[in-house]
Structures are given as structure tokens and as C-alpha cells.
N, C-alpha and C positions, 0 to 999 in steps of 0.2 A: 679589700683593704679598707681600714678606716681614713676616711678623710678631712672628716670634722669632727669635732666636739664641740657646743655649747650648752652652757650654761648660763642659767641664770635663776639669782635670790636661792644661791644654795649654801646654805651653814654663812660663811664671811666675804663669800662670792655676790659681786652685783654682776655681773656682765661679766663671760668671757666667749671668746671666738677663737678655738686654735684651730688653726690647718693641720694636721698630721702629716709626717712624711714616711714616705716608708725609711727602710733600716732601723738601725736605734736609737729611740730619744731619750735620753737620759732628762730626770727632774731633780732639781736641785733644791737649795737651801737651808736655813736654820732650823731647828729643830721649833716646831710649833709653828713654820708658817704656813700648814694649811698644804701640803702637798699632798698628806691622805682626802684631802676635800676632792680634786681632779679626779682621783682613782673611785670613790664614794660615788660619783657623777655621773662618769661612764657607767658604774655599776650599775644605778641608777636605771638608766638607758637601758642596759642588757637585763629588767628584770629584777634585779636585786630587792630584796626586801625594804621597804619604805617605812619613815616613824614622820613625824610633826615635825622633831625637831633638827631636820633638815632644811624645814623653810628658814628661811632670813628670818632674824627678828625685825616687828616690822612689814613684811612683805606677807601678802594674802598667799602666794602658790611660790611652788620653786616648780624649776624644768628642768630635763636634762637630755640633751638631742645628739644622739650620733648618726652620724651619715657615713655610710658604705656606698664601696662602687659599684656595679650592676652585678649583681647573685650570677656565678657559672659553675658550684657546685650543686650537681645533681642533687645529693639528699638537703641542699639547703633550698632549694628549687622546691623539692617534693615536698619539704615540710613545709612552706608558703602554701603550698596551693592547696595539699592536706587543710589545713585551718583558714582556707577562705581566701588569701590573700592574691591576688592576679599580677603579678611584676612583667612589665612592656620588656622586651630585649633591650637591653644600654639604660635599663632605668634605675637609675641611684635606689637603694634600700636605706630608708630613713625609719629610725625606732624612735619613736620619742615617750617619756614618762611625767606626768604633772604630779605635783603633790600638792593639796591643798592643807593650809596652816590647822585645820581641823585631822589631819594627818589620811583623807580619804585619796585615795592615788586613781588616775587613770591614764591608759596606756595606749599609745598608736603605732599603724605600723602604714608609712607611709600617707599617714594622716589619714588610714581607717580604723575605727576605734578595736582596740585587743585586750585579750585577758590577760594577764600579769604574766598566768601561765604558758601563752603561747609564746608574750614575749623572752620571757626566759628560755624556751626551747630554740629559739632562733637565734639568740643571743648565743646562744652553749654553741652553737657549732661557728660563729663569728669570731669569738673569741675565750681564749686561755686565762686566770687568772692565778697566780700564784705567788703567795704572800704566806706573810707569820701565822696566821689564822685560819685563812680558809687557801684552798686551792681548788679549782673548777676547771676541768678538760681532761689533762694529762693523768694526774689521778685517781680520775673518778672510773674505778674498775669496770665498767662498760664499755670504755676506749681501748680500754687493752689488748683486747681481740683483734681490732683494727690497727692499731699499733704495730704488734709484733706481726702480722700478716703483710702490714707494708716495709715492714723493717727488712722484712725476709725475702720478700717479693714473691710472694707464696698466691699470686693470685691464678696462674693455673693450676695450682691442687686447689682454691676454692671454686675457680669454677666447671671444675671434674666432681666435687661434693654437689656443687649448686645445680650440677644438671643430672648426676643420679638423682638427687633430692627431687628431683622436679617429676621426672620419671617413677619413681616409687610414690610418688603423693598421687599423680596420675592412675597409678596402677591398682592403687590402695582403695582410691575415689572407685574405679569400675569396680572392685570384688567388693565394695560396702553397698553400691549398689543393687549388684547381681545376689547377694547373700538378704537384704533387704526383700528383694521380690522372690527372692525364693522359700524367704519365711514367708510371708506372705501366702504364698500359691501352697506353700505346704501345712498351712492353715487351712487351705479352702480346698486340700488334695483330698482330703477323704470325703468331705461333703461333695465335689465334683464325681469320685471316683461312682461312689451310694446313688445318685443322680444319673449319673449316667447307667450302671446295671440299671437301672429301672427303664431307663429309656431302651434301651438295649431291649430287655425283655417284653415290654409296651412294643414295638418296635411299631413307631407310628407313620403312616402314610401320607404323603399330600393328600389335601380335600378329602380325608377322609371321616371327621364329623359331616360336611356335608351329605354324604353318601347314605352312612348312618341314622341319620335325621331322616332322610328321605325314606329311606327301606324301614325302620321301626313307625312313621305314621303307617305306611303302605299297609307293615302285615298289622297296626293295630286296628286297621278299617277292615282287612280281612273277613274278622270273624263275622261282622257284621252281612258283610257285603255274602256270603255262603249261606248267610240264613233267609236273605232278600228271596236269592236264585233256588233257592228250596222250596220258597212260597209259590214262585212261577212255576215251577213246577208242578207244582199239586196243584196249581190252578190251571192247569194245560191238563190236566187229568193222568199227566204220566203216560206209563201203557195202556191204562182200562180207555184213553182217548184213542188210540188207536186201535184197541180189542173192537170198541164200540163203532169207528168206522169200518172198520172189514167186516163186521156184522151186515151193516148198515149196506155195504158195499154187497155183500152175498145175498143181501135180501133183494135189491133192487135186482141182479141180474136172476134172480127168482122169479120177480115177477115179470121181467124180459123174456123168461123162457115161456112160461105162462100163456101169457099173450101170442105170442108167437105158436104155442099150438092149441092154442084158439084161430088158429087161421091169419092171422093181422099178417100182414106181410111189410118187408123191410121201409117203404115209406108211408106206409101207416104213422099217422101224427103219431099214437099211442106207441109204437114200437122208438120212434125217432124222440120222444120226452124222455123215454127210460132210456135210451141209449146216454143221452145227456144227464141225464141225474146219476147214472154209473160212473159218467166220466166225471163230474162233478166232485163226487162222492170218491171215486180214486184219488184226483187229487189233493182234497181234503186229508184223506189218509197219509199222503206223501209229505204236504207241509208239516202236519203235526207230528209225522215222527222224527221231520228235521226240525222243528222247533225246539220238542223234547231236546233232542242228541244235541243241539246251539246251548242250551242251556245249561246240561251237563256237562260238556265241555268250557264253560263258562266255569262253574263251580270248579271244575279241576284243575281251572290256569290258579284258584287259590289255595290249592293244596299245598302247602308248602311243609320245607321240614319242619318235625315237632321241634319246639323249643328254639327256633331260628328267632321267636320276636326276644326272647327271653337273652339267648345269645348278644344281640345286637344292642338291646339297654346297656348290658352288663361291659360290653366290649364301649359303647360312647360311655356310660360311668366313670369308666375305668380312665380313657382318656381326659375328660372333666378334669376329675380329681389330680392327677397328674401337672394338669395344665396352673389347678390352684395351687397346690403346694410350690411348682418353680417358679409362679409370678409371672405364667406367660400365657399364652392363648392356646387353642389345641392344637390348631394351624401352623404356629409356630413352631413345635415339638419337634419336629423333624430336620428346621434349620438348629436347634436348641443343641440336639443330638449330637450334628456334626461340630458346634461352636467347643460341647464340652471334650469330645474326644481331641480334640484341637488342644485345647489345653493342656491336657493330660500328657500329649504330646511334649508339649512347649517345658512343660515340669522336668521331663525325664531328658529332654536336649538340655534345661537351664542343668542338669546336675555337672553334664559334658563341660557346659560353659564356666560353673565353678571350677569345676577340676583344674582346667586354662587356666583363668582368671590367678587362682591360689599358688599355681607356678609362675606364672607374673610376677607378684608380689614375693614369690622365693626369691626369683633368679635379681628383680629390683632390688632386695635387701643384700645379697650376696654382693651384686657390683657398687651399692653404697656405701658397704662396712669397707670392700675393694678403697676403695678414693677418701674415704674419712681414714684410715688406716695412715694412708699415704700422706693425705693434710697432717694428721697427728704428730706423724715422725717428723716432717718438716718441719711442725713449730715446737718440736722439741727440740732440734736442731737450731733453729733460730733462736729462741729463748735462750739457749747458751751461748750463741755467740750475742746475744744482747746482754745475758748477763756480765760477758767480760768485758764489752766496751764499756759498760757503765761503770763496773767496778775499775777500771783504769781511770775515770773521770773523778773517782774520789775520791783519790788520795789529795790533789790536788786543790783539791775544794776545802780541805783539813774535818775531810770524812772517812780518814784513813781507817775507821777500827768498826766503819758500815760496812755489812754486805748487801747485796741487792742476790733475788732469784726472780723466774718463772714459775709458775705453777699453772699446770693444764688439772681441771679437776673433771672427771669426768660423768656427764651428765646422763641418769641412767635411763634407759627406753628413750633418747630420741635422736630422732635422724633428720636433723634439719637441715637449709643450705648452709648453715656456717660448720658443721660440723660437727663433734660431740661431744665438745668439752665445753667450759669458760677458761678463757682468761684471766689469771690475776699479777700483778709486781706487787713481791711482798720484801721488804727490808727488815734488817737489824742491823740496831744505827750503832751497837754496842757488844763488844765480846760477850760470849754466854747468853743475851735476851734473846729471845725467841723471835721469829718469823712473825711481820704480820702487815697487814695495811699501814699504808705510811702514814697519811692522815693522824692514826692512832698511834704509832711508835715514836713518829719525828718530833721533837721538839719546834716551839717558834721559827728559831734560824736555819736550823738542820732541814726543815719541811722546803722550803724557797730552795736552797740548793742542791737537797736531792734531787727535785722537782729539774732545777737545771743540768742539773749531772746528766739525770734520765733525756731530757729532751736533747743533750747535747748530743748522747747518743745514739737518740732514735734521728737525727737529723742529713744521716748521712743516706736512711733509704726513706724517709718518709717521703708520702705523697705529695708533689708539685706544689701544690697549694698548701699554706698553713695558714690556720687561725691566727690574726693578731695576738699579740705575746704580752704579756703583764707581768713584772717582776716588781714585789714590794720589797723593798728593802731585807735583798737576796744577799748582801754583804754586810747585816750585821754581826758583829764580835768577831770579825777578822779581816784583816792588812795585810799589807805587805806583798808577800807574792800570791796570798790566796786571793788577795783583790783582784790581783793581776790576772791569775788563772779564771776567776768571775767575770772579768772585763773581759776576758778574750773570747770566755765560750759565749757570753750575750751577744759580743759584733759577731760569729760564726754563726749565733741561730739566727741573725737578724739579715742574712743574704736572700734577697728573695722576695721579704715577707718583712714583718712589721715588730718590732720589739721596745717598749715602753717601760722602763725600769726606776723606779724610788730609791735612790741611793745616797749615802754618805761617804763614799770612797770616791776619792779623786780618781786613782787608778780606772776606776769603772767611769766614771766621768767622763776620761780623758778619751774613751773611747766611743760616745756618742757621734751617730751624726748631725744629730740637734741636738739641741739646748734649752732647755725650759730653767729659767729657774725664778720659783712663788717664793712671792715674798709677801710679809704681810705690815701693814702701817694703818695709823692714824687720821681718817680724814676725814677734818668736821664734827671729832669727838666721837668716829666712828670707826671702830679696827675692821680694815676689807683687804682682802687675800687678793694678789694678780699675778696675770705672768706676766714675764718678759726673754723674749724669746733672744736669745744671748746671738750675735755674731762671734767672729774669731776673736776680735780685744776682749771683749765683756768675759766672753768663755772663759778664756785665759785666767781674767782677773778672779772670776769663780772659783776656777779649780785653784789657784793660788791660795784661797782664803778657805779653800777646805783642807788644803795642807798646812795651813800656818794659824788658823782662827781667826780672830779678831782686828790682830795687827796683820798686815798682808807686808812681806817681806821681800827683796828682790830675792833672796833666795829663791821663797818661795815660789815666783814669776819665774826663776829660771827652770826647777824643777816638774812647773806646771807646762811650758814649753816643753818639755825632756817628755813629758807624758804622754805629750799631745801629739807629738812627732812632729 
């Protein structure tokens, strides 16, 4: 609720400090003294667009400061703190607006400095303003939604929309991810697929360069190494070394026999030397033919298959190359192997996963069109019965030849938590004109009281809380019992909640629970605007001289009593 207003050095204002009360205040007085200044003020404060010539003449800066009581609607909460702004629990919300005489404005919120434009979005939901000119809350067709869903009390079919909504965004989020990596992978499915035959057919071993490496130096020292044991060979004489001991060997026991019949007998020196040079000479024979045969056998551990060195290049080549084109090592190749069949895997399960994921997002869209279906009907239901409370509030108003509708328009491809339409209140303030925003159809007076018709009749379900209420001179060009009928429906919106009205009708007058009434005078050679906050005599004599003019009549005083009750 609002609780203060001040002003000051605004337009013929020096100084003012009202208190607000809640219910209705009614503002009085003559025509030109300065009651659009108050309303100008406040506007001020909530945002409203600034010129120069709002300073005082005279005065370097004008202000204009409204104080609220501690913020406990949530989206006025969220929109604080959305734009920076931190409010303690129980902490008054203070807007304040400066203008400087060079017409440069700046703007606070709680005496931290704001942009014009946040202050106007904090403003919009503080308060309603509705006058000849402009209107702000109630008709600005972005409320309408909100409106007729509270009107209706349609808040479990919104939050039956609001939580498929929730569940389908959810559902929608995993299959744009799962279809994300599946492009993806099915980008890199055939390079992986191509990659992997090759490994497949490579089909590479642990430590197997190592092995390779070691076996191709081996057989490349080979050839070398057979031609070495070739030479030992032919330098051991081969067999003519051993021909030539058994020669060697037959000769000696030759000449053993010899000797022996020459008489020499068994320890005859001569018999016992040739015994030892035969033995000598055998075992000569015996080494060199096991040399030979070490040797041979030597060349024969290098025989290896033909083409075995030729194989082994070709087989570590093969590997190499392999290892360069995937960007890894040879060693690797074999962890590589299993990483991409892994994959390949992982592809053809993500196809399962889409499948899933894509009846998700069916069965999500199936039970959300289910509950938006349901919201729909409701607020077509509702809309007519908001249409006919309001068309009942206008005749009375001497809007008898308007009509009022809903219109649901609906909004194509989307499924959000509000549903799938907008909102709109469209009137025809006149037989035969077409349908359309009030704003554009209403004339001056017609705008202010359709505006009350509408809220008189959304008042019966709106939400707990109302914004502060602003009616400008809501009862111009009609009297009598329309004033009456104005008078009654501004005390019926004003239960509650806050309603501040510009009036020239006594009738409406007589039904405030305060009393302002600006007057403007002469002081010092200098015309300045004030209030004066009326008790019950002062009231009286008010409303008397809006019923009588100039001259105040007992009539008048009696009739003003008659009003007042």
C-alpha cells in the first residue's frame, strides 16, 4: 500500500507531505487548482515520463517520493532483485524521481540510484492508473491473462499446463541433446567404422613393435653373421682337416707297426712316442670334426625362413603407418581398437535411446495439449462469465450501448506454462463499431469508466492483493444516478486495498473516506497549489459547494449531509 506522497518544487507545489490511507480518497476542488499536479507527482515517482517544465519556476530540481509498505508480492519481490535491488523483510519500498530545471531526471529506489526503466516496471505492478488519457495496469493487454485466470480461479488448470510445460521442456532438453550427440557420432560413424576395419584387419598385439624391432635387427645381422661361420669353416679346412688327420693318424700307426717288427718291443721309448703321437693325432681328429659339425650347426640356428626379414618390415611398416594416420602410437593400437568398437557400440545403443527419448517428447506433448485443452475451455468459460458481469456494470455507468468480450487468440507452435493462447478485453463502446482495444475505441470519459466497470467486475475474484487504484476524473459528463453508480462501485473497489479518485461529483465525493481538497492561492505575488485534508465539517461544506457552486446554500449543506449519510 501507498503511504506517502511528497512532493516538492513541482509545477505550483512547494512542499507537500500526505499520508495516504487505505480505502478511498477522494480529491477535490475548482477547476484549475492543481489537482492533476498530485496525480502528475505520483506519476512522477512511478516512472512516468519527465519534461523541465515540471520544476517550479524558480527552483533548481523538483521531486517526487512515494513510500510503500514492505513488498510481499512475489513477482514484485522478483522484479527487485531481478534489477539489483535487495529489500530487508518489513523494509518500506521507497521510489523516489528528481528533475533537474535543465529537464535531466534521475531515479531511486530506496535511495539506490535506477533507471527510469526499472523504475516504471516496479511502479506498473504498485499501481493502476486510470484517467481521460492514458490508462496503465488494468488495460494494458498483458494483464489480461492474469486477470481472467484470477477471475476464474483457474489456477489448477494453470498449474496442470505449468507442470506438463515443465516435463515437456525437460523431455525436449534430453532428445535435443541425445539427437545433438548423435549427429555428432554419426558424423564421425563412418570415419570410426573405416578405422576400425583397418584395425580389425591389422589386428594388432601388445608389445608387438617391440618384438618386431628386435626379430628384423636379428635376421638383418643374420646374413652377415652365416658368411662369418663360412669363413671358420674353410679356415678349419672342413673335411680335407679331418681327411688329412686320419691320413696323418694311418701313418703313424704305420710306422708303429714297423718298428714293432723291427723287434722294438712294447716299452721300447720308440714304440711308447708313436703310441702317444697316434693318440695325440686321434684326438686331433676328434676335436676337428667336432669343431667342423659346432660350426655348421652354428650356421644352421641362422637359417631361417626365406623372406621372414622381408615379412617382419613389412608387417612393423604396416603398423607405423597405421599408428600415423590415427594420431597414436603402435602400442596404443590395440587399446585404440577396443576404444573404437566401444563406440560404434555406444552409436547403435544411442539409436535405442533416441527411439525412447522421441516417445518422451510424444507422450510430453500428448498430456500437455491434455491440460492446455482444459485451461482453454476454462477461460472460455470464464471470459463469458466476465463478460456478463461487466456488461451488467454498464449500463449503469451510462454505457449502456457498449459491449465488452474475451478473446483467446491462439498462439501457433507453442507450449508454454501459461498455455496457448493470449489474452485480450476488447469493447464496442457503440452499436454497429467493431471490436477492438479499449485504449483505441474509448473516448476521454468512456476510457476512466469502462476501465471501472471492468475492474468492478473483476473485483469479486481478483487476487487478495490489489495495486493502488487511480481514477481521474472517472465521472466526467454525467450526474445524477450515474455518479451514484461511480460512487458506489470506487467505495466497493476500495475494500481492501487503496483507491484515489479526481472527481467533480459530489455523489462520488460523498463517498470517500478521506478527503483532500487542492486549492490553489496567492502568496507573496506567488500562485502555489496545497492540500487540505478535510475533517467531517470542512467535508461537508465541500461537498456542499460542489453541489451549489459559488454561493454554498443550506440546501445545499443539507443535501450534502443526505449524501454523506
Amino acid at each position: 500500500m501507498l503511504t506517502t506522497l511528497s512532493i516538492r518544487d513541482i509545477v505550483l507545489v512547494d512542499a507537500l507531505d500526505l499520508e495516504v490511507e487505505d480505502g478511498l480518497t477522494v480529491l477535490t476542488g475548482e477547476t484549475g487548482a492543481g489537482k492533476s499536479i498530485i496525480l502528475d507527482a505520483l506519476g512522477l515517482a512511478l516512472g512516468a515520463r519527465s519534461d523541465a517544465g515540471l520544476v517550479r519556476n524558480g527552483a533548481k530540481q523538483a521531486s517526487a517520493t512515494a513510500v510503500f509498505t514492505a513488498p510481499d508480492d512475489e513477482a514484485l519481490i522478483a522484479l527487485l532483485s531481478e534489477r539489483g535491488f535487495e529489500i530487508a523483510p518489513g523494509e518500506e519500498l521507497i521510489l523516489r524521481r528528481v528533475v533537474s530545471a535543465d529537464g535531466r531526471s534521475r531515479a531511486y529506489v530506496n535511495d539506490q540510484p535506477a533507471g527510469v526503466t526499472a523504475l516504471r516496471e516496479i511502479g506498473s505492478l504498485l499501481v493502476e492508473v486510470h484517467g481521460q488519457h492514458e490508462t496503465v495496469g488494468l488495460l494494458d493487454w498483458k494483464t489480461h491473462r492474469t486477470l481472467l485466470d484470477n477471475y476464474g480461479g483457474l489456477q489448477p488448470q494453470l498449474a496442470g499446463v505449468a507442470g506438463a510445460a515443465e516435463r515437456l521442456k525437460t523431455a525436449q532438453a534430453h532428445l535435443d541433446e541425445l539427437e545433438a550427440s548423435a549427429a555428432e557420432a554419426a558424423a564421425k560413424a563412418e570415419e570410426i567404422a573405416l578405422n576400425l576395419a583397418d584395425l580389425d584387419a591389422l589386428d594388432p598385439k601388445p608389445d608387438e613393435e617391440t618384438e618386431l624391432a628386435g626379430e628384423r635387427a636379428i635376421l638383418g645381422a643374420a646374413e652377415k653373421a652365416v658368411a662369418d661361420l663360412a669363413d671358420a669353416r674353410n679356415l678349419l679346412g672342413g673335411d680335407k682337416l679331418s681327411q688329412r688327420l686320419a691320413s696323418a693318424l694311418r701313418a703313424v700307426e704305420h710306422a708303429r707297426q714297423r718298428a714293432a717288427q723291427a723287434g722294438a718291443e712294447g716299452d721300447n721309448p720308440i714304440i711308447v712316442k708313436l703310441a702317444q703321437a697316434a693318440e695325440a693325432v686321434d684326438r686331433a681328429l676328434v676335436e676337428a670334426t667336432e669343431a667342423v659339425a659346432c660350426v655348421d650347426a652354428a650356421a644352421d640356428a641362422f637359417d631361417f625362413e626365406p623372406g621372414r626379414l622381408d615379412k617382419a618390415e613389412e608387417r612393423l611398416f604396416a603398423l607405423r603407418a597405421t599408428a600415423r594416420k590415427l594420431n597414436t602410437t603402435v602400442d596404443a593400437l590395440p587399446a585404440l581398437r577396443v576404444r573404437l568398437r566401444e563406440q560404434l557400440r555406444l552409436i547403435e545403443d544411442g539409436e535405442e535411446a533416441l527411439t525412447k527419448a522421441r516417445r518422451d517428447v510424444a507422450a510430453a506433448i500428448e498430456a500437455y495439449d491434455v491440460a492446455a485443452l482444459l485451461l482453454t475451455s476454462a477461460r472460455e468459460a470464464a471470459g463469458d462469465r466476465l463478460m456478463d458481469a461487466v456488461m451488467d456494470e454498464l449500463g449503469p455507468l451510462k454505457l449502456e450501448r457498449a459491449r465488452f468480450r474475451v478473446t483467446l487468440e491462439p498462439i501457433e507452435g507453442r507450449r508454454g506454462p501459461l498455455g496457448v493462447e493470449t489474452v485480450r478485453f476488447e469493447v464496442s463502446t457503440n452499436s454497429g463499431t467493431a471490436f477492438g482495444p479499449l485504449d483505441t475505441v474509448a473516448s476521454g470519459g468512456e476510457l476512466a469508466r469502462f476501465a471501472l466497470a471492468m475492474k468492478a467486475a473483476l473485483a469479486s475474484r481478483e487476487d487478495q492483493r490489489q495495486p493502488v487504484m487511480i481514477f481521474d476524473e472517472v465521472d466526467q459528463g454525467v450526474g445524477g444516478a450515474v455518479a451514484e453508480a461511480v460512487g458506489g462501485r470506487l467505495q466497493r473497489l476500495s475494500r481492501g486495498a487503496q483507491v484515489l479518485v479526481v472527481t467533480h461529483s459530489p455523489q462520488v465525493a460523498a463517498r470517500g473516506h478521506a478527503h483532500w481538497k487542492v486549492r490553489k492561492a496567492d502568496v507573496e505575488g506567488r500562485t502555489r497549489t496545497s492540500i487540505d485534508v478535510l475533517a467531517e465539517g470542512p467535508r461537508q461544506e465541500e461537498i456542499a459547494r460542489m453541489l451549489s457552486g459559488a454561493e454554498i446554500t443550506d440546501e445545499a449543506r443539507a443535501a450534502a449531509r443526505v449524501l454523506i449519510g
